[in-house]
Phi, psi and omega in degrees: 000151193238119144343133125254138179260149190241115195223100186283152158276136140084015165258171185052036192247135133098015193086012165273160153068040184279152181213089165289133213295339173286306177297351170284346212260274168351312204277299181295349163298329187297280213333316179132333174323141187236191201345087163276140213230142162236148165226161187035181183263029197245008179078051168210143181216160180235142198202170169238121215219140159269342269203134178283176168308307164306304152009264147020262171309342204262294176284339156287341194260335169282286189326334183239345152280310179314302191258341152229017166083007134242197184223086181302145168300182202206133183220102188275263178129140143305187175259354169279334182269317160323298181320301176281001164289294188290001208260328208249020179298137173278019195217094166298287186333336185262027166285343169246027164228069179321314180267011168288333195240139181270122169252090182302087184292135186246141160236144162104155154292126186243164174202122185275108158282096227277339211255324183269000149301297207288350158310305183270356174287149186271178184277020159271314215288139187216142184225159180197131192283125167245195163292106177074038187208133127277125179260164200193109151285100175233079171300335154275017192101099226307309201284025200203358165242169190285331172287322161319307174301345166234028157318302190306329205285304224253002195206127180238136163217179151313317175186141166235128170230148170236160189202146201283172169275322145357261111051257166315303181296324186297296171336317193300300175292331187265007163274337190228012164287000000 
């Protein structure tokens, strides 16, 4: 069995896309999945899984369309992999502003237009591509900067989702409890 973390795109945001965390802990509990977990209401759970990530990724996202007619991107991860996302953050300084630094989960091949990031970037604001990960540092705040907001323009993958520095730790601790 593989620790897995699960990170949907794009549900519960603005009244779209409702997904309630219970019936989703359910859907993925039919599946077979085991000690299943959700935080917060933004689409994310840690499970125990036989099935890759690819797998995964695949039946949740077919699993919630079937039942709730749409179909979130879906970036599953391990707990090893989560581990090595934190372990290689390049911005220390935001640890003791957890939500100051976005860790931008990538599926898929990504690729950075590295000169029109920086266009939109403010002189606080600092980014850095890593494996299967962009990190994005917004000491004034993730709603408030402009390279957030044009992420899709400027980092093309299959799919990107972020979650706070916060966030990955907490995913973190309910991956290895």
């Amino acid at each position: 069995m593989t620790r897995c973390v699960a990170l949907l795109r794009g549900v519960n945001v603005g009244g779209r896309n409702r997904l309630p965390m219970a019936d989703w802990r359910a859907l993925l509990e039919t599946r077979g999945y085991r000690d299943v977990a959700t935080y917060i209401q933004s689409g994310n759970a840690v499970f125990e899984a036989e099935d890759t990530p690819e797998t995964v990724q695949a039946q949740v996202t077919a699993d919630i369309a079937a039942r709730f007619g749409f179909a979130p991107g879906c970036c599953v991860l391990t707990a090893e992999d989560l581990d090595k996302a934190l372990a290689a953050n390049p911005f220390p300084e935001a640890v003791d502003t957890p939500k100051t630094l976005h860790l931008v989960f990538l599926r898929g091949e990504a690729a950075l237009d590295e000169a029109a990031a920086e266009l939109l970037c403010t002189a606080e604001e600092l980014f850095r591509m890593g494996q299967g990960v962009f990190y994005l540092y917004t000491p004034n705040g993730y709603g408030r900067s402009r390279l957030a907001e044009g992420l899709d323009r400027v980092l093309k993958a299959d799919l990107l989702t972020a979650r706070n520095l916060s966030s990955c730790l907490k995913l973190q601790g309910m991956a290895h409890a």
